[in-house]
Every structure is written in C-alpha cells, then in structure tokens.
C-alpha positions as CSV (number, residue, x, y, z in Angstrom):
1,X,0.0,0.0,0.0
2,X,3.0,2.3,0.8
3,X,4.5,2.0,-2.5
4,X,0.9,2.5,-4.4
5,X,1.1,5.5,-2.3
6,X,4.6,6.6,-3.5
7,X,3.9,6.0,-7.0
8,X,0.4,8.1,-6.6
9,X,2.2,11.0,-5.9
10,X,5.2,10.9,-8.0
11,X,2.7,10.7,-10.8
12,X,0.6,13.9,-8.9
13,X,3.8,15.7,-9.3
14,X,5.0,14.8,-12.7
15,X,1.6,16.1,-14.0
16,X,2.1,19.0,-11.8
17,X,5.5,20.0,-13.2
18,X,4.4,19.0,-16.8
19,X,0.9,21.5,-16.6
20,X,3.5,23.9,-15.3
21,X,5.3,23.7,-18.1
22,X,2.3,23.2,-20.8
23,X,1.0,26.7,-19.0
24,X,4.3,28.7,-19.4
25,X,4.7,27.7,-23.0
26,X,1.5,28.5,-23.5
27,X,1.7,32.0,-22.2
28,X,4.7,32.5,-24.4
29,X,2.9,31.8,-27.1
30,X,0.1,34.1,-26.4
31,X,2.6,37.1,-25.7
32,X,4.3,36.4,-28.8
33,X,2.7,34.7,-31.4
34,X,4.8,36.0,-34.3
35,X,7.7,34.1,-33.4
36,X,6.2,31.2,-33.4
37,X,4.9,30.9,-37.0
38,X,7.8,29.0,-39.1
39,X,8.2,30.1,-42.4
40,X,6.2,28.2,-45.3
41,X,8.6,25.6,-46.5
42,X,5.9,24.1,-49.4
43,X,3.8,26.6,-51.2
44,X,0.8,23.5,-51.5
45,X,0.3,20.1,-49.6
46,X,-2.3,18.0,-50.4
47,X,-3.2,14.3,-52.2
48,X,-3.3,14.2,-55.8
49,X,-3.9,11.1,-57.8
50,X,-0.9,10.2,-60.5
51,X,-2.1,8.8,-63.7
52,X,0.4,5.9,-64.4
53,X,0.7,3.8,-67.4
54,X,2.3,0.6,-67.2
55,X,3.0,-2.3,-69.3
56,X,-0.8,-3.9,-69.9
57,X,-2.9,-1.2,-67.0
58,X,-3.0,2.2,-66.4
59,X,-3.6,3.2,-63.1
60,X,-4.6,6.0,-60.5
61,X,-2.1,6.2,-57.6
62,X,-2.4,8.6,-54.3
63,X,0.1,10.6,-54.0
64,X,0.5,13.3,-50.6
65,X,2.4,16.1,-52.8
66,X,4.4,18.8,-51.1
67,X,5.3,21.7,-54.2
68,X,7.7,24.5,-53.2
69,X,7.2,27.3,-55.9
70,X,10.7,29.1,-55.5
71,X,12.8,26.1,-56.6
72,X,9.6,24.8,-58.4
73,X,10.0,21.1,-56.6
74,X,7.2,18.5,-56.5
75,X,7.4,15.8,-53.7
76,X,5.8,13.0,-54.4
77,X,5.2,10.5,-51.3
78,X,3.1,7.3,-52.3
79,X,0.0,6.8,-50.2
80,X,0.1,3.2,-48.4
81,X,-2.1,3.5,-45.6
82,X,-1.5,-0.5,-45.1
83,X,2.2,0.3,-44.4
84,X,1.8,3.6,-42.1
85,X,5.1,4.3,-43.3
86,X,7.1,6.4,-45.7
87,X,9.1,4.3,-48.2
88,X,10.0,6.6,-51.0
89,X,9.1,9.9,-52.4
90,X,10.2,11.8,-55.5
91,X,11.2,14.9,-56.3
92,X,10.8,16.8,-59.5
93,X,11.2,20.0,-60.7
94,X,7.9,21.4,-63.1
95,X,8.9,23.2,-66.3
96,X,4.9,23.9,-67.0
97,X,1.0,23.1,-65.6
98,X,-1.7,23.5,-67.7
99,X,-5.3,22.4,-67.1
100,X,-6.6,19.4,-68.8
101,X,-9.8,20.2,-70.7
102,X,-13.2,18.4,-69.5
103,X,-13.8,16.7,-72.8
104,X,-9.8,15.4,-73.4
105,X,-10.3,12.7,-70.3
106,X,-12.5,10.2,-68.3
107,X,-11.9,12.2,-64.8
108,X,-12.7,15.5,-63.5
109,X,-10.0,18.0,-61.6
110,X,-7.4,16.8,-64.3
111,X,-4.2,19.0,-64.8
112,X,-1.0,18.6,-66.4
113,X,2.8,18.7,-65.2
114,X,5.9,18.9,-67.5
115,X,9.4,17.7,-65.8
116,X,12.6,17.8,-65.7
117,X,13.3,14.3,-65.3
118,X,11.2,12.8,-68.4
119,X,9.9,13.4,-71.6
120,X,5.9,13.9,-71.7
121,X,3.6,15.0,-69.4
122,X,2.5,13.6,-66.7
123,X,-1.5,14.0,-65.7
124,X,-2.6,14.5,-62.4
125,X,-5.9,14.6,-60.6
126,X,-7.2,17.0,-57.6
127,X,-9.5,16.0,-54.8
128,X,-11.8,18.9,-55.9
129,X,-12.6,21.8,-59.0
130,X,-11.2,24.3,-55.8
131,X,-8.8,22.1,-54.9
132,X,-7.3,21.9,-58.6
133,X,-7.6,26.0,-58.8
134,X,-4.8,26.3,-55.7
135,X,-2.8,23.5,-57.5
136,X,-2.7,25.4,-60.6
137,X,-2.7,28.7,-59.3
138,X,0.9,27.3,-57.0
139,X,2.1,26.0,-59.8
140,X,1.8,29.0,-62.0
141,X,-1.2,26.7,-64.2
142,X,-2.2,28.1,-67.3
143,X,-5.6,27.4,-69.1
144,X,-5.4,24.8,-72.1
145,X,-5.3,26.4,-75.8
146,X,-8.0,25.8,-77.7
147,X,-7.3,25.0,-81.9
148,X,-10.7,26.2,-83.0
C-alpha cells in the first residue's frame, strides 16, 4: 500500500510540473505569437492522384504532394495506408502546368505537369474543382489552348 502510495504521488507531481510547463509555453505563445509561425517551407500540400501507365494497365495512384514554388520542386510521397510508413518519395522539378480540358479525359479535376526528369507530361488529378484552382494557381497553371 505504501509503494501505491509513493507512485500516486510521483505521478501527482509529474503532471504538476508538466501542466506547469504546458501553462508557461502556453503563455509564451500568447505574448508572442509572431515568433512562433515558421516560415512556409511548401507553397501546397495536399493528395493528388498520379495517372500511371504501365506495361498492360494504367492506373490512379495517391500521392500526398508537397510543391515549393521558388525552386519549383514536386514531392511525391506514395500513399500506403496498409504500411503507415514512408518508403520513397520523389522529387521533380515542373517546367509547365496546364489544365486538362473536360472533354480530353474520363476524370474531372485533371491537370497537367511537365518535368525535368522525363519526356511527356505527366497527368494529375485534384480531390476537388477548388482544390485543382490552388494547385494550378501554385504552380503558375495556365488554361489549355483551344485549336478552333
């Protein structure tokens, strides 16, 4: 009983000293809340879905893309909710975005990136139409040309 005792209060004081500190750090960031915003390291975050074409299927992937505008960088980070991990991610610089038109695919929110890396573009898909507005509008999108 004496020991349940001893272990009752340490515990009584640890949460003492750690509301303590929870309170100052709290009050600190009240006082000052400039300081504590970091700066924006990615212009966007956000899932996209990456149109890949493989030997016999083409598929829809989730991606959860990080862009940063001033070097122009794309981080890609597969979506695996089975794994609860992160296994790879890629990074690629964008030369150009530009919208898909409605009638030129099967699936809505559509855009198109340019890279770097490989030849051809590679077609994305946003959750939403808004959602596909701040991608394009990060990425410096322009609206398709039309050949009539």
């Amino acid at each position: 009983m004496t020991d349940l005792q001893l272990k009752l209060q340490n515990t009584r004081e640890n949460y003492n000293s750690t509301r303590e500190t929870v309170d100052s750090l709290l009050k600190k960031m009240r006082e000052r809340p400039q300081e504590n915003i970091s700066t924006k390291m990615y212009t966007r975050q956000g899932y996209l879905f990456i149109f890949e074409k493989r030997a016999l299927v083409s598929t829809w992937v989730k991606h959860y893309c990080m862009y940063n505008k001033d070097k122009k960088v794309l981080t890609m980070i597969p979506y695996n909710q089975a794994q609860g991990k992160i296994t790879n991610s890629e990074n690629v610089t964008i030369t150009t975005c530009i919208r898909r038109m409605a009638d030129s695919i099967d699936k809505r929110f559509c855009f198109d990136i340019t890279i770097q890396e490989r030849n051809g573009p590679i077609t994305l898909q946003a959750l939403s139409e808004e959602d596909r507005k701040l991608w394009l509008e990060a990425m410096d999108g322009k609206e398709p040309v039309s050949l009539e």
